[in-house]
N, C-alpha and C positions, 0 to 999 in steps of 0.2 A: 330554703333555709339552710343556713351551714351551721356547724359547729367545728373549730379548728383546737387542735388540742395543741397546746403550748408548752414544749418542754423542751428548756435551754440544755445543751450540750454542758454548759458550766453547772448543772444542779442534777442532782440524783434524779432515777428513773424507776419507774416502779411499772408493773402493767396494770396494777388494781385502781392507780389515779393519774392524773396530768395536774402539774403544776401550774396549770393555767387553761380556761375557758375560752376563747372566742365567740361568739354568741352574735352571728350576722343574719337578716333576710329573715323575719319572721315575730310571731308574739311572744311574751314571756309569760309563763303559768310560775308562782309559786305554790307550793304545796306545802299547807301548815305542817307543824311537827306532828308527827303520827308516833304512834304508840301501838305497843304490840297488843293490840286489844281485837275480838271480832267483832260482827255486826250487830251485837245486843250491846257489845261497850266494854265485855267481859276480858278482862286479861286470860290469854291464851295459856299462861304459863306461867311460872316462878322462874323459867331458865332464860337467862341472858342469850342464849343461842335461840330457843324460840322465839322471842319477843322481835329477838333483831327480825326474823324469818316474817313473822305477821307483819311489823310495821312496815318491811320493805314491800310485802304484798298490797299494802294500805297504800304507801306511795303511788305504786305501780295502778292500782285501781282506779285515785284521783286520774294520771298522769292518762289512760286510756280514756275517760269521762270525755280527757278535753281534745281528746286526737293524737296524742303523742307516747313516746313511749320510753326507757331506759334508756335508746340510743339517743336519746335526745338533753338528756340533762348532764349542763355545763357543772351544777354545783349539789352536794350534799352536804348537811352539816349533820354531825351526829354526834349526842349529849349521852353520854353515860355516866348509872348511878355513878359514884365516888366508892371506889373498892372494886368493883367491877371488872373482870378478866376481858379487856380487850379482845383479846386474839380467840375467844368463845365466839364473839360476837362477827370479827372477820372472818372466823373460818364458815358459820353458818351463810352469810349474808354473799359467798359468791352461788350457793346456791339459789339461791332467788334474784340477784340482782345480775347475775352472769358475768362478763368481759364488757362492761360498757363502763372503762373508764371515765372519772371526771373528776372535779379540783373537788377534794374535800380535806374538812375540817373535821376534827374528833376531839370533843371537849369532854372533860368529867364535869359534875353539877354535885352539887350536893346532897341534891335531892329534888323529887319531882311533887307539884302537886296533889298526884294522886299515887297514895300508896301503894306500893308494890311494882312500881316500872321502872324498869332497869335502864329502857333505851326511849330515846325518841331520834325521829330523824324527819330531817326535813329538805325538800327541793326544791332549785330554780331550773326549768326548764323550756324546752324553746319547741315552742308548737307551729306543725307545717300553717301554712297560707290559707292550704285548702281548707279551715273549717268556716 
């Protein structure tokens, strides 16, 4: 399985994402939107930096279930409430998600189904052969 990170000389560079995916040699796992909730369902927190910190561990949870792990996902998307201090959220989230760049998207939302969630995030990632 590869994952080739794409990022033209002509577009800005970041190390936290890659402007682009590659996605060769293998299955693809999405992972629904998670939310910083634990194992009873319970919101972890009122804090935007928390919540981002649980639901990235949610990801990661699915993401081992199925064989794979952080270094593997081409894509994030992550929906924050509307108001919401971004940069609470990035500065928590390399603690749990580490240096494993990928293409992501970062949207505000209005609002989530269920009250009190700041963040959801969700993944496309690419799982070895071997499961």
């Amino acid at each position: 399985m590869t994952l080739t990170h794409i990022n033209p000389a002509s577009l800005h560079t970041n190390p936290a994402f890659s402007q682009g995916v590659l996605v060769t040699d293998g299955s693809l796992l999405l992972v629904g939107g998670q939310n910083g909730t634990d194992k009873e369902g319970q919101l972890v927190s009122s804090d935007l930096g928390e919540q981002t910190k649980q639901a990235l561990r949610n990801v990661l949870a699915v993401l081992a279930e199925a064989g794979t792990d952080a270094s593997h996902v081409a894509r994030l998307g992550v929906y924050l409430a509307a108001g919401a201090d971004a940069g609470a959220g990035y500065a928590s989230a390399f603690d749990i998600w580490g240096a494993n760049p990928a293409a992501v998207t970062v949207l505000t939302v209005h609002s989530f189904a269920r009250p009190g969630v700041l963040v959801e995030i969700e993944a496309l990632a690419l799982v070895p052969e071997t499961l």
